[in-house]
N, C-alpha and C positions, 0 to 999 in steps of 0.2 A: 579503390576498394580491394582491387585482386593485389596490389603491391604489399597493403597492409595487411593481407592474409597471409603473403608467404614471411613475409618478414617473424611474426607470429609462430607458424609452423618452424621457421628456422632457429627460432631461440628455444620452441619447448624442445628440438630435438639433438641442444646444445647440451654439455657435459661438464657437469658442476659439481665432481667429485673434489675438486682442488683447494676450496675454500675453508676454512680454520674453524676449528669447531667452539664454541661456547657454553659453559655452562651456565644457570642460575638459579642456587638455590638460598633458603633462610628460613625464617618462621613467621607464623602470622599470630601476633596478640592483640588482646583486648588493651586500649589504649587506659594507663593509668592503674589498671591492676596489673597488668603483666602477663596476665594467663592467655593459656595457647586457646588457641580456638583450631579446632578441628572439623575437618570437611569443607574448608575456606577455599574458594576459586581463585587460584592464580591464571592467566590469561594474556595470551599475547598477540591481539588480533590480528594483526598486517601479518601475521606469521600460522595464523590458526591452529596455534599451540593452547594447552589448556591443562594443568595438574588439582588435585587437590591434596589438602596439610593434609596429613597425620594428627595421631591423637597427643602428641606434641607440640601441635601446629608447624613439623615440619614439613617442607617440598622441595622437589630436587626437579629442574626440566634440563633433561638433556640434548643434546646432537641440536645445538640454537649454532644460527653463524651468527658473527659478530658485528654490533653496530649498534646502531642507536633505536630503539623501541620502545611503543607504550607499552605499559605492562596496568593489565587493571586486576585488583583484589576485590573482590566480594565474598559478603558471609552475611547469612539471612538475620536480620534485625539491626546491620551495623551499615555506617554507611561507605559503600561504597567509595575505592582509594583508586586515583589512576596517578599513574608518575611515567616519564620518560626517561628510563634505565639504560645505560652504556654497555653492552654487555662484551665483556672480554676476557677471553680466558674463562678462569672459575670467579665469575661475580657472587656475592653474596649479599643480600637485604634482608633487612628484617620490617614489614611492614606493619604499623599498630594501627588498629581500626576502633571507633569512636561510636558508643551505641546511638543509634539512630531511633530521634522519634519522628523526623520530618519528612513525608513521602516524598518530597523535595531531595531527591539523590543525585547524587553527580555519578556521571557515568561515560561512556568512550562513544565518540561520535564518528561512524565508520563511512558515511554518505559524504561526507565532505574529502578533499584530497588526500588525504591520509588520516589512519586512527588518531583523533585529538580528543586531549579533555576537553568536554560538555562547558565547560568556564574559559575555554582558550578560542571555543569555536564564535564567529562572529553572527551566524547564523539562527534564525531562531528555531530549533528543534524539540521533538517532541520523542519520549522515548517509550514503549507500552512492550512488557516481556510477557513471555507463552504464559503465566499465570494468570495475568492478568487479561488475554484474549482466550483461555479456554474458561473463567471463571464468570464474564459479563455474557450478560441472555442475549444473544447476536447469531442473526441466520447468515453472514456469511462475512467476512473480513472486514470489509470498509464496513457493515453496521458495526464491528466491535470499536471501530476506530472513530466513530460518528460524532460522540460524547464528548472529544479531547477538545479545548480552546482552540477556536481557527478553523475549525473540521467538520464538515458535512457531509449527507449524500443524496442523491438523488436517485429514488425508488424506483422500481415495476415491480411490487412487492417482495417477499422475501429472499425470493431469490437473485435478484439482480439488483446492484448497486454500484451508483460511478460515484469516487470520490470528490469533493468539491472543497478546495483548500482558500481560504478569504475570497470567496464567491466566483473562483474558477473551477471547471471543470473542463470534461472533455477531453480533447485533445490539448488543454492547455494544465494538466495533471498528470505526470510521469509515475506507472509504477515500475521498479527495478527490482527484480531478484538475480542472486547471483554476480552481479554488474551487471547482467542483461537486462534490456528494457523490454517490456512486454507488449506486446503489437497483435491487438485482436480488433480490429476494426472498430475500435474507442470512438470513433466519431457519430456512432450508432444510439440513439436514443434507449433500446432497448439491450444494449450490448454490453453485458457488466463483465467480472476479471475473473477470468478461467483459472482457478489457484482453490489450492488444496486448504483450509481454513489449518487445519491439525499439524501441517509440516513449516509451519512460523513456529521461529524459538525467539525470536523479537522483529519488534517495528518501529526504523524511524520514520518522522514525520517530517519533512524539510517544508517549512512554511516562508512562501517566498521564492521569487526568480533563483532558478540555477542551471540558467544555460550553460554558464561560465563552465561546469560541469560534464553536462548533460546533452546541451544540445538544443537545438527544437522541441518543442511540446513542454520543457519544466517554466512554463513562466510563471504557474500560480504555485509548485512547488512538487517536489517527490514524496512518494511512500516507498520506503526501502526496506523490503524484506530479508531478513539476515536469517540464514539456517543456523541451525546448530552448529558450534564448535567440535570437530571430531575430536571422540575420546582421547585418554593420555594410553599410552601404549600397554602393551596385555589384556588392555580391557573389554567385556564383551557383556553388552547390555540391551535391553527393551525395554517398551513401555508399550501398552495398552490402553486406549484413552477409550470413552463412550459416554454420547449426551444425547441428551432426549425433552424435547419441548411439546407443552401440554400442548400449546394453541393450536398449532398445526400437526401433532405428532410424529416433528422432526426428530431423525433417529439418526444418527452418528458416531461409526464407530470405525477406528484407526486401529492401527497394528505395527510397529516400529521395530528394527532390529537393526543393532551397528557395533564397530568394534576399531581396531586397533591393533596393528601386528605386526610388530618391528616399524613401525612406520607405513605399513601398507593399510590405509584405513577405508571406509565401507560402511551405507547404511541402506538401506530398505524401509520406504513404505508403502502401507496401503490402505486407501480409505474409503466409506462407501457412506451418503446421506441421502434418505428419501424423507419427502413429506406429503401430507395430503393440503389440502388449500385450506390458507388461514383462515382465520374467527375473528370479526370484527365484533363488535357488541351488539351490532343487528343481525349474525346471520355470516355466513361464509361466504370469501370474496372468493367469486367462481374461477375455476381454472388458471389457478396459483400454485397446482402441483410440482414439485419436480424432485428428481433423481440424479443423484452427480456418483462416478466412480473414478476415483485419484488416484495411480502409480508413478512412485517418484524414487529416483536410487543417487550413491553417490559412491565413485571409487576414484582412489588419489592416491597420492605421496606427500607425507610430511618427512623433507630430511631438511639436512643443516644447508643445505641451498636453497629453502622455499618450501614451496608446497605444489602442487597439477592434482586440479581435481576434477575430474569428468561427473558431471550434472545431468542427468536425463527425469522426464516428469511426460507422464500422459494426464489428460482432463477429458472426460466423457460425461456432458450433460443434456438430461433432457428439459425443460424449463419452460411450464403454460404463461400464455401472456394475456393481453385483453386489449383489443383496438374496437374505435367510434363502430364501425358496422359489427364486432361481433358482441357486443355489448348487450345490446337490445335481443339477444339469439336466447339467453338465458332469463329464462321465466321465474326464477326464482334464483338465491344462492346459492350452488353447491348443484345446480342441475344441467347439466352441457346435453346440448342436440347431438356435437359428434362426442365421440373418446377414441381413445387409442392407446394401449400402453405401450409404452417402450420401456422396455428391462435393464438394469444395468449395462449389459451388454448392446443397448442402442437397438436391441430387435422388437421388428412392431408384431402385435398383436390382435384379435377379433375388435372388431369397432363393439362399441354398447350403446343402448339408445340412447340409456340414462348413465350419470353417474352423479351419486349422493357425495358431499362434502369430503366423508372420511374416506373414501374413495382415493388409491394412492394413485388410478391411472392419469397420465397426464392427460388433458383434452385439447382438442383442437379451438384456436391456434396452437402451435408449439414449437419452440425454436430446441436443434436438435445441433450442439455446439461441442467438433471436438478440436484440443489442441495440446499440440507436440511439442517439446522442447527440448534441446540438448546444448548445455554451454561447457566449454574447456576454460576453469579460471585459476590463472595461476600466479604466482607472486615469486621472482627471482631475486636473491642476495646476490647483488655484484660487487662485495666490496661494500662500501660505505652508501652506497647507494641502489635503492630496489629495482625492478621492472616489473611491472603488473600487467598481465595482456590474456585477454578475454575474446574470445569466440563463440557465436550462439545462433544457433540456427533454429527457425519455430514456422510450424507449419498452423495455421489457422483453418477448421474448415467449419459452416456453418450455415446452417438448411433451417429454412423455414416453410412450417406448412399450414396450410391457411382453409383448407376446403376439403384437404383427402390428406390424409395417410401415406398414398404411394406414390406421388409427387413431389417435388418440393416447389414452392412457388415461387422462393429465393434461394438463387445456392451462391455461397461465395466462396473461392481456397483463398487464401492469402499465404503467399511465405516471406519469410522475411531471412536475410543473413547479414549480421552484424560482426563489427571485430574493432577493439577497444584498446589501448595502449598507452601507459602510464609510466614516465620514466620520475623518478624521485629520488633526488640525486641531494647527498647526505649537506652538500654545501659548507659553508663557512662564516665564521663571525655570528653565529644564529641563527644565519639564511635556510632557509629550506624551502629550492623551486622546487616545482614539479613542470614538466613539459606532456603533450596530450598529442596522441592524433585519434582518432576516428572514422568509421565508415559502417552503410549500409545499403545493402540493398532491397527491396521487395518488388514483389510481383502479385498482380491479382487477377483472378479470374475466376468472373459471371457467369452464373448459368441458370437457368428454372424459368418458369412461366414469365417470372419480373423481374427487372431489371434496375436495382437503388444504386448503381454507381457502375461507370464503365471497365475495362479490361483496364490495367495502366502498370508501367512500370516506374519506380521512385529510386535514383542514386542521390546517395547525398557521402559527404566526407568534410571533416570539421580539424581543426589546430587549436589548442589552446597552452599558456603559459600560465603558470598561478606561483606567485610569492608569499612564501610566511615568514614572518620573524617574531621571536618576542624579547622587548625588552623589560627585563624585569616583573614587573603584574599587569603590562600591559602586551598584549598579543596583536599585533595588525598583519591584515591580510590583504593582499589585490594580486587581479587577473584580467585578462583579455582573450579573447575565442573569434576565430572569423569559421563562416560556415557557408557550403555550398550545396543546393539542392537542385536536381533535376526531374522533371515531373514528365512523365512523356505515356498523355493518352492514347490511347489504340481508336480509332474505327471502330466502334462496337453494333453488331444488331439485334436486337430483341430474338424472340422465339418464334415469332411472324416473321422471320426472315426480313426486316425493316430496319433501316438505321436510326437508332435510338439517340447514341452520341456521335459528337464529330470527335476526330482526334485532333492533338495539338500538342504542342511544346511548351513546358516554362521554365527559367531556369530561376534559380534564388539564392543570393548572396545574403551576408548579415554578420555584421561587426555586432560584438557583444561584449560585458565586462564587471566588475566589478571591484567596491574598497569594501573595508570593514575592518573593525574593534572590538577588541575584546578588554574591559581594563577591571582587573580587580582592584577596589577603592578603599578596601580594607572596611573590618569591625562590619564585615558580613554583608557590606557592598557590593554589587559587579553589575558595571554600565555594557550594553552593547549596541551597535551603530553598524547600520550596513545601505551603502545605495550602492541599486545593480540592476544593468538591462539586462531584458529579456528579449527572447523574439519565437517568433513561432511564422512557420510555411503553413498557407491552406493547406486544407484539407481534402481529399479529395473529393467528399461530398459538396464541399463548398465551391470548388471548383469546376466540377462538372455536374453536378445530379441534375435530374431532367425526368422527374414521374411525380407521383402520388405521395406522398408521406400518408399513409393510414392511420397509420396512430392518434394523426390531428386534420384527417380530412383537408388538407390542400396540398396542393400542385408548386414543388419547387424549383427552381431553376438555378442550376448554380453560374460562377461570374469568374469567365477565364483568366480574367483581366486584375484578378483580385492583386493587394501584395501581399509581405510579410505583415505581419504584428509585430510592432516593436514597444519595448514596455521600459520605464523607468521606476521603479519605488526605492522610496525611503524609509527605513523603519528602526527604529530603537525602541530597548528595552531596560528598563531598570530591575534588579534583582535585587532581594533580603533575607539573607537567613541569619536566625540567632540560636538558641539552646530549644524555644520552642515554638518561635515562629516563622513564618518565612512566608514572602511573597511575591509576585512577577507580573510586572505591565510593561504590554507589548504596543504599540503603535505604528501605523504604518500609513503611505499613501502609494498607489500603483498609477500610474497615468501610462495608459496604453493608447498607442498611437495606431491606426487602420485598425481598428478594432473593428472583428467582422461579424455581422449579425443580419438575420431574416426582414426584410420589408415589406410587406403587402405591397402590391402596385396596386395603387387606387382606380378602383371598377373594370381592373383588368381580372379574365375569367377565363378557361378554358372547358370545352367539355371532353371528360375522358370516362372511357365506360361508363359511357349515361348515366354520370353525374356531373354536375355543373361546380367546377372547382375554386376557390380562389386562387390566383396566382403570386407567390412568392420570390423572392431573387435575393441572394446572399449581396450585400452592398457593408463597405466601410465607413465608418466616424471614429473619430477620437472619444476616449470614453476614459474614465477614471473613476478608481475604486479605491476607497481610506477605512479602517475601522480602530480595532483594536481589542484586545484579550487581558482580561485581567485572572491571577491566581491567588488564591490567600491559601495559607495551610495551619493550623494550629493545632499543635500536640500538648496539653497541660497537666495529662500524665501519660506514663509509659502505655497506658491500655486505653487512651481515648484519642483521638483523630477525629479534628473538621476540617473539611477542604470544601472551597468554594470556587468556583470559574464564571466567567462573565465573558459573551464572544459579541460583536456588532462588527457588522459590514453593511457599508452603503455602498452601489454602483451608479454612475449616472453616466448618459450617453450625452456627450457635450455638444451636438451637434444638434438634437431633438430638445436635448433636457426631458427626455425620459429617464426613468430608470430601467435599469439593464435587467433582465429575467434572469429568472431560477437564482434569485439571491436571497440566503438564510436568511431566516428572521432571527432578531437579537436572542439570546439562550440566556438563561443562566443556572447552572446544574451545585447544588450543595449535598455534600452526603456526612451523616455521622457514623464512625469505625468503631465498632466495639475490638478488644483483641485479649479477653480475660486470661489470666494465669487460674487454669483451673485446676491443676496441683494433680491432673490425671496421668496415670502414666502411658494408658495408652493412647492419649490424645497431646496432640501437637500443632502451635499453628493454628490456633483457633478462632474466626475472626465474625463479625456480624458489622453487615451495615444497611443505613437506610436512608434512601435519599429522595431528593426533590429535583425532577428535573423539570424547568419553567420555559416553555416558549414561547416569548410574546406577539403580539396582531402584526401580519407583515402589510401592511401600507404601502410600501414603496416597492410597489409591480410594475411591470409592463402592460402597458394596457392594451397592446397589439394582442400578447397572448394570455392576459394575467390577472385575476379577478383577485380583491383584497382577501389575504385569511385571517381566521381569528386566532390567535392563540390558547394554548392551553397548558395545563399541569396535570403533571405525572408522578405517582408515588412507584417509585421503585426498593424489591429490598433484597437482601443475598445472605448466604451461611456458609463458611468453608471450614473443613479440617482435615486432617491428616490422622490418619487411622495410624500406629504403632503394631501393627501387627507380629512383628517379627522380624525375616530377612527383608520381604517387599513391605514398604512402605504405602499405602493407600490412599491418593487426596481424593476428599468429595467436596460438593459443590453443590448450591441450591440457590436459586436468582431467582427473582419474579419482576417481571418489568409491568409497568401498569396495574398496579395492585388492586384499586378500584375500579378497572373496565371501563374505563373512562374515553366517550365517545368522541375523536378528534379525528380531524382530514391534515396530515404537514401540508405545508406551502410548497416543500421540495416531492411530493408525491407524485406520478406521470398519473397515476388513476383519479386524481383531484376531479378533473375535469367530468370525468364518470359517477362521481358522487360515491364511491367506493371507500370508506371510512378502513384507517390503521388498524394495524393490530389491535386486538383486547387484549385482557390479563394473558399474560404467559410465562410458566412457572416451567423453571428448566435445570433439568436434575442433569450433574455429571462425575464421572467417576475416573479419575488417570491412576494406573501401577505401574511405576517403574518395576525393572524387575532385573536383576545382575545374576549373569550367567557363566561367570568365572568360574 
């Protein structure tokens, strides 16, 4: 780890004035009239350059070094152009773009080794930009993301949610922002993703193993958060977002500022959401309050050698929860024995006896969760080939309070220091490797009344190789990754001065790899094909826990002894697009081998603070998971839009022939897009839609922890436009999820067990202003 940090520090502090400079400019028109389109994004991600035309539809990007780069073009209603450009000297293109009626858009896939077209990548991905996650009714990221084929999550209501990709979740769901992967003690039932929802400018979805990538933890797949591209140079802009939901009367409001200066670029945010506890259709589900406050910056260099951009982000939240003993505490909804506010700033306040629904204090229980991050991510031109090398460091800390206020009953810090390194080396004949190494390290330390996991320290460090080539309309891919992990418990004692765990040593090896295709078949065809191991290290709860689980009233024991999870799937997909159809069927099967999961030991009990517990112990079986996702899209005029999706996963434990917990139930979500030409001048952009989202009886539970659910249907509807006001432009937004108040418990809900029913109607108003300060 410490070699691959200085190596790191020694290249950002290398001098890259020598390299030749490139320019690339041309025009963007509409394909077949000719005319320019103006305010058209040109884009050059591996480079995080970014211009837009003139009212000519010309662009000029200057101070580019030379070599070979995707370049992708967009402009609002056409679709989407990506091309790999040579860039030397003074290049010049002219790129003509094709009006789009099919939400089916091709676009630059940045999660996989280098920026690829979306049709070259062998991968199945999913792509969801800031319009589309500030415009859908969603309290917190992974709900906006929940909707997509393949995509779930798993609640402790609104404000907590772990993503669940074809029926993994966990620790076996990577999310990455910046290259950094985010390490908040994910292995926690109640533990969801400390991220600022407002500071997403898009989101990929990597569905499927990508160790080969990534490492440990992507075996069911990544969510990859991409910021914004820094402005084109002179430029200096903001924007102002703000949303607000009936149900809970979530309030959300952001504040952005960034710019451009010679190449010295720079943003700022800041974000602030409180809500009071949601409304189900009988009544308010108690002490569901919370409070998040988000600062995040960014200062860098774009010259003709790359890019160094320094990343820092704080998350401060406070977030009520609800376990088996305090459940039965509240006499009604919306009425807590204890409260407590904590303020933005994490400070508490007078306890109250009562507290009514709309009530914003949080109440007791309450997890009080903050975390730090800083990553240095930078991209070097050596010539014909790049170097990508990333550094991130994130401090985790997180308290829970269960009975008072001025205690915490669980404290945990976690930090973590990672450092990532990408060489892509321009190759020959159409080859394009890329070589990999890897390293991280964490630390954690216990403290409070309780004790859910011991002190322990984790090194791990990884190698991977990855090959592309394309010949002609067919694109293939393969790699191989081997990975090493150390786990090394501490001796820990509870707060009785007791030893709670023992310490111990594990080490973990793991060979990983991957093929895959990509082949365009022509007359609107494209097949894709990918089989690829996975592997994943316990966990640390899995490995050592040794208390209570509250949430579900018994006593777990974790299993020292455990090994890796190694995973195999195979999945293809068929694609169709024509003038105004288009469609996409994905299929896959995952066979995971020591698949790790909880046992009862039969009529074994322990008693722990007089009560009489069952006992649990983390044990292995082989298990295998197959589904698949269907997309249809039909545009049959310029102003109408139907899109349909279909998701199913089955998991089965081959060992039991059980089925595996917390697996979605079949979906199937259809919405119709109105998008009138209303001839207004000050309106633009103006769209309506209304949808059906259908989830049907989940059957196939675990019956150790898992009772059948019913399904249900959901009307959902929305309104968007774009106000013309003048210099700033205006978008508003109007969504309502559950239009009929429609009384349903998900399958994936942790309050199921509680009899605590989902949201009702919620009708959620939002308002963004860019605003240019040139």
């Amino acid at each position: 780890m410490k070699y691959i940090i200085w190596i790191l520090l020694s290249i950002t502090c290398f001098p890259f004035s020598s390299y030749s400079q490139a320019v690339l400019s041309g025009k963007v028109l509409e394909a077949g009239s000719g005319r320019p389109l103006p305010g058209a994004s040109i884009s050059i991600p591996d480079l995080a350059r970014q211009t837009l035309s003139d009212e000519q539809g010309l662009f000029t990007l200057r101070n580019l070094p030379e070599g070979k780069f995707t370049v992708q073009v967009s402009f609002l209603g056409y679709k989407t152009y990506a091309e790999r450009v040579i860039l030397k000297d003074f290049t010049e293109k002219t790129f003509s773009l094709h009006v789009s009626l099919l939400e089916m858009r091709e676009v630059v896939v940045t999660a996989s080794a280098s920026a690829s077209e979306d049709r070259t990548n062998s991968v199945s991905v999913e792509s969801v930009s800031r319009e589309e996650l500030m415009s859908r009714p969603s309290a917190n990221l992974v709900d906006a993301l929940s909707n997509l084929p393949g995509v779930s999550q798993i609640s402790s209501g609104p404000a907590v949610s772990k993503p669940v990709i074809r029926g993994l979740s966990y620790n076996r769901v990577l999310t990455v922002n910046n290259g950094i992967k985010q390490e908040g003690q994910q292995w926690g039932d109640e533990h969801g993703l400390e991220f600022d929802l407002f500071s997403a400018d898009r989101v990929e979805v990597l569905r499927g193993p990508a160790s080969l990538l990534y490492g440990s933890d992507a075996m069911g797949g990544v969510i990859n958060i991409l910021d914004p591209i820094p402005l084109p140079d002179g430029e200096l802009k903001g924007a102002i977002t703000s949303r607000y939901a009936s149900n809970n009367g979530l309030t959300g409001t952001s504040l952005m500022l960034e710019g451009n200066q010679k190449g010295l670029v720079w943003r700022g945010r800041g974000s602030y959401r409180n809500a009071f506890s949601y409304k189900t259709p009988e009544g308010f589900a108690p002490n569901t309050s919370f409070n998040e406050t988000s600062f995040s910056g960014m200062l860098g260099l774009n010259k003709k050698w790359g890019y160094s951009h320094l990343n820092v982000s704080a998350y401060k939240g406070n977030l009520g929860f609800l376990e088996h003993e305090h459940a039965g505490e509240h006499e009604h909804a919306g009425e807590h024995e204890h409260a407590v506010e904590h303020d933005h700033a994490g400070e508490e306040h007078d306890h109250a006896e009562e507290q009514d629904g709309y009530n914003r204090k949080v109440g007791l229980p309450l997890q009080e969760v903050g975390h730090i991050k800083a990553s240095l991510s930078n991209n070097f031109i050596l010539g014909p080939n790049q170097l990508r090398a990333n550094l991130g460091f994130q401090q985790n800390k997180r308290r829970e309070f269960e009975h008072s206020a001025d205690e915490a009953d669980i404290a945990m810090d976690l930090e973590t220091w990672t450092a990532d390194l990408k060489y892509f080396m321009g190759g020959k004949n159409g080859f394009e490797p890329v070589v990999g190494l890897s390293g991280s390290r964490q630390e954690n330390s216990p403290g409070g009344e309780e004790l859910l996991i011991p002190a322990y320290r984790s090194t791990e460090a990884g190698a991977f190789v990855y090959l592309r080539k394309e010949l002609g309309s067919l694109a293939l891919n393969a790699g191989a990754r081997f990975d090493y992990r150390n786990v090394n418990v501490k001796t820990t004692e509870n707060a009785a001065g007791e030893q709670q765990f023992q310490g111990f040593q594990r080490d973990f090896s793991n060979f990983s790899g991957s093929i895959g295709l990509a082949w365009d078949l022509g007359s609107g065809f494209l097949l894709k094909a990918n089989a690829g191991s996975a592997f994943r290290a316990p966990n640390i709860s899995e490995l050592a826990a040794n208390g209570e689980h509250h949430g579900v009233e018994r006593f777990e024991t974790g299993n020292a002894s455990l090994r890796s999870e190694q995973s195999l799937q195979l999945d293809a997909s068929i694609g169709y697009v024509s003038g105004i159809f288009g469609m996409e069927l994905n299929g896959y099967n995952n066979t995971i081998y020591h698949y790790i999961y909880l046992r009862g030991l039969a009529g074994d009990s322990i008693q722990h603070e007089g009560e009489v517990l069952p006992v649990y112990r983390y044990t292995q079986a082989n298990a295998r998971l197959s589904g698949l996702e269907a997309v249809v899209d039909l545009h049959p005029f310029r102003w109408l839009h139907v899109g349909s999706s279909f998701s199913l996963v089955r998991g089965q434990n081959k060992e039991t022939g059980s089925d595996l917990p917390f697996i979605p139930a079949a979906s199937w979500n259809n919405e119709i897009k109105i998008e009138p030409d209303l001839g207004a001048a000050m309106l633009s952009s103006t769209y309506f839609t209304l949808g059906l989202s259908s989830t049907f009886d989940q059957k196939h539970v675990d019956a150790a922890f898992e009772v059948p659910a019913a399904g249900y249907h959901l009307v959902n509807a929305s309104f968007g436009t774009t106000l013309l006001t003048g210099r700033f432009p205006i978008n508003v937004f109007i969504s309502a999820n559950n239009l009929f108040n429609v009384k349903y418990i998900s399958h994936m809900s942790r309050y199921r067990d509680l009899g605590i029913l989902n949201a009702g109607r919620n009708v959620q108003f939002g308002i963004h202003i860019p605003f240019d300060l040139n």
